[in-house]
C-alpha positions as CSV (number, residue, x, y, z in Angstrom):
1,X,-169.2,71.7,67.0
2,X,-170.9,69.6,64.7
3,X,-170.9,65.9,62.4
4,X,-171.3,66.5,59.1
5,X,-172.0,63.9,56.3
6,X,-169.0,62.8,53.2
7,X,-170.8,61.1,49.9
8,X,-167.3,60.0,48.9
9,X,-167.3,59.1,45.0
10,X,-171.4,58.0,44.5
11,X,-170.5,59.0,40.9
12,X,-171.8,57.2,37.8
13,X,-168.6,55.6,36.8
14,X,-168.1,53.7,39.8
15,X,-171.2,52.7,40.4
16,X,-172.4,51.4,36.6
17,X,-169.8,52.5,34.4
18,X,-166.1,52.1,33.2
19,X,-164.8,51.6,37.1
20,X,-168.0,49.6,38.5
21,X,-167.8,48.8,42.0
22,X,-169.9,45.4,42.4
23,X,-171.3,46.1,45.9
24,X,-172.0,50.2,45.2
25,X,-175.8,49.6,44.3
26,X,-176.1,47.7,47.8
27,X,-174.8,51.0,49.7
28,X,-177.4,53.6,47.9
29,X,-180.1,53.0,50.3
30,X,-178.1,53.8,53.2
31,X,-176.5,56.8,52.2
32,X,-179.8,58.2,50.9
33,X,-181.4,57.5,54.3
34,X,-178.4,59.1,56.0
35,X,-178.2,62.0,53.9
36,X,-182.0,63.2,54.5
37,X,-181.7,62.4,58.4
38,X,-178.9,64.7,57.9
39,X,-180.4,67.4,55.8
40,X,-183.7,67.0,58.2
41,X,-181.1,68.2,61.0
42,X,-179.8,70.5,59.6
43,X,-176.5,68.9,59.1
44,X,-174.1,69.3,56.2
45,X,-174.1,66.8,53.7
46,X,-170.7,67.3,51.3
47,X,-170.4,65.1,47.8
48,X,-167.1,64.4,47.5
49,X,-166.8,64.1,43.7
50,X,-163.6,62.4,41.4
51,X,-163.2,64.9,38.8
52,X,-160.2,64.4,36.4
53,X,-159.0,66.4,33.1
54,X,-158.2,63.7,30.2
55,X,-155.0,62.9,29.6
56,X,-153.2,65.1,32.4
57,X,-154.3,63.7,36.0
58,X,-151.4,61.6,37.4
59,X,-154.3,59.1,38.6
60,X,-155.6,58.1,35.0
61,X,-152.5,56.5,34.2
62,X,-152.9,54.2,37.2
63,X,-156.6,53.9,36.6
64,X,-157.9,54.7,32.8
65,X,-160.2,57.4,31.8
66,X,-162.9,57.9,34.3
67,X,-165.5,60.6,35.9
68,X,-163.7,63.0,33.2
69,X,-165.2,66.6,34.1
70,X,-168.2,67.3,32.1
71,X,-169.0,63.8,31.4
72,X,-172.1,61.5,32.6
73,X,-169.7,59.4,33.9
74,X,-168.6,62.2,36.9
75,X,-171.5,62.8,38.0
76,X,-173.4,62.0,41.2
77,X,-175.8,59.5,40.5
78,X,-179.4,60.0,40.0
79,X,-180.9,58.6,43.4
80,X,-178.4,60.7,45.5
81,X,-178.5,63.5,43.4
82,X,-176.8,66.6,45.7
83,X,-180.0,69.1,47.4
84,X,-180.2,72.6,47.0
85,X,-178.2,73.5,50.4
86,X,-175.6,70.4,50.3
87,X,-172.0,71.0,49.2
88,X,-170.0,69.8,46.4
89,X,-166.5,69.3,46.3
90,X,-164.2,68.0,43.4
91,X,-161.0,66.2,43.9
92,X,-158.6,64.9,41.1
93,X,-156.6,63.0,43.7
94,X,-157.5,60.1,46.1
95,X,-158.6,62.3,49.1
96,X,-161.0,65.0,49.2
97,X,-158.6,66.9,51.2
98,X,-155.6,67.0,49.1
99,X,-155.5,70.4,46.9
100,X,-159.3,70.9,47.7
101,X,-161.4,73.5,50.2
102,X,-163.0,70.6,52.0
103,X,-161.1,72.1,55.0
104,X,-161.9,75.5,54.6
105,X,-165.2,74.5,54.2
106,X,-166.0,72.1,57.2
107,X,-163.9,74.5,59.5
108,X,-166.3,77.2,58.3
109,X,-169.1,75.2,59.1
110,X,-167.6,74.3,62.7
111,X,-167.6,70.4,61.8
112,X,-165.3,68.1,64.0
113,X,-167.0,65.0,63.2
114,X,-167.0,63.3,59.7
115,X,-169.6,60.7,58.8
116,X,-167.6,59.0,56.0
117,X,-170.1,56.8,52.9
118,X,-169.4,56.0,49.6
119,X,-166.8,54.2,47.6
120,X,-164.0,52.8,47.3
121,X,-163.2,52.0,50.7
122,X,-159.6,51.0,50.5
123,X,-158.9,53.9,48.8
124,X,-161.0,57.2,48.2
125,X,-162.5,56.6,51.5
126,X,-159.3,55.5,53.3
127,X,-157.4,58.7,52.2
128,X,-159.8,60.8,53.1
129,X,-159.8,58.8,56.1
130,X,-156.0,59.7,56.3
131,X,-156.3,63.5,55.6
132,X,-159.3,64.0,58.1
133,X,-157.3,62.5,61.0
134,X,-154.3,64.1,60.0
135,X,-156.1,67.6,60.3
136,X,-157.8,66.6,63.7
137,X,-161.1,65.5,62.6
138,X,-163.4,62.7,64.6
139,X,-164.3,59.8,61.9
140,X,-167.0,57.5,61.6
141,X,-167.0,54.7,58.9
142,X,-170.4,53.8,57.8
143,X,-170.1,50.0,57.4
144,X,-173.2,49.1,55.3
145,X,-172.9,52.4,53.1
146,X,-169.0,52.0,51.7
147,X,-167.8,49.5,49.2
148,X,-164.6,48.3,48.3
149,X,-164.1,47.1,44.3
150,X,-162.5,44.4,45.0
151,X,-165.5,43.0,47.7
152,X,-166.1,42.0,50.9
153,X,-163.2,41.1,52.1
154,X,-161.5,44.4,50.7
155,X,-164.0,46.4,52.4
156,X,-163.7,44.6,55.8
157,X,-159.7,45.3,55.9
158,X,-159.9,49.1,54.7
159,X,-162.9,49.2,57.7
160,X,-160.4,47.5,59.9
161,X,-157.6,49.6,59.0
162,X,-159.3,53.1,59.1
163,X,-160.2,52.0,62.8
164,X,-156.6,50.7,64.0
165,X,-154.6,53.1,62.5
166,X,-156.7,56.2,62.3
167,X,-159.1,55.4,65.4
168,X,-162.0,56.0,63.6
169,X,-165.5,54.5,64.9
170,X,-167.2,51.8,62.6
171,X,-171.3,51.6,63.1
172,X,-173.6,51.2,60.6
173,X,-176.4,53.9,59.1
174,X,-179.7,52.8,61.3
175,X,-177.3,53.2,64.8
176,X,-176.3,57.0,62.8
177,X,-179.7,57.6,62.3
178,X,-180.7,57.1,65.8
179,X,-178.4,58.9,67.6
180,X,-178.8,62.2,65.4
181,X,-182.7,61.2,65.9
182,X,-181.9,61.3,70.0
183,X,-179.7,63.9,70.0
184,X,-182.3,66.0,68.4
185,X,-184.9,65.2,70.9
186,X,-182.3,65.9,73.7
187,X,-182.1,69.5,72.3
188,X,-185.1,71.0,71.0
């Protein structure tokens, strides 16, 4: 089996835009570093994209307008633009599991072990979070590469709630890095 890499939400909306997440532009060095360790591997790297149609997904009336297909404003941001071989997915809901093929596609890819980055991380990333365990999946929450819009202190308790309730492992993206580094030299 394999660990595969989610860029949960990294779009332009939540990171300058109409949903701005205030610690986002701390998190991009991270998950670019993470993502070309991964690609170097040859591990998957998914984007994990909010997508919505105006004026019929339920989530715009809680939210607004935002990353509206087609728009600047839904799309990955220029410094972790997706490679040739990584995977997109687009979700209208919270998760990228719910009424997505992220499950198809990571079972096709024989992943059991999901490297979770990005933002928001009491919500997009917790859901995900959710769905992954639910499903069977291994997490790992990268501490310094999610972000929580409402701070610190928002990202600590998803982080801590992620682990209690869903078991998942909290590191940070250099301790990642290393391990996929030492695994790699372990099997040549």
């Amino acid at each position: 089996m394999t660990t595969a890499l989610l860029v949960i939400d990294m779009l332009n909306d939540f990171i300058s835009g109409k949903m701005k997440c205030d610690g986002a532009a701390d998190i991009i060095p991270q998950i670019r570093a993470l993502a070309e360790c991964f690609r170097k591997e040859g591990l998957p790297v998914i984007y994990i994209c909010d997508t919505h149609y105006p004026g019929v997904d339920k989530e715009l009336e809680l939210w607004g307008e935002h990353a509206i297909a087609g728009t600047k404003g839904a799309e990955v941001i220029d410094e972790l633009k997706p490679q040739e071989k990584d995977f997109v997915v687009r979700k209208r809901r919270y998760s990228g599991f719910f009424q997505t093929d992220l499950d198809l596609l990571l079972r096709e890819l024989k992943v059991d072990r999901l490297v979770l980055t990005g933002i928001d991380t009491n919500i997009c990333v917790r859901h995900t979070a959710a769905d992954a365990f639910f499903r069977g999946y291994r997490i790992v929450v990268v501490r310094n590469a999610v972000a929580s819009w409402d701070g610190a202190e928002g990202n600590e308790k998803g982080i801590s709630y992620m682990s209690e309730i869903y078991g998942s492992e909290s590191t940070n993206a250099e301790e990642i890095i290393e391990s996929l580094g030492s695994e790699a030299r372990a099997n040549p």
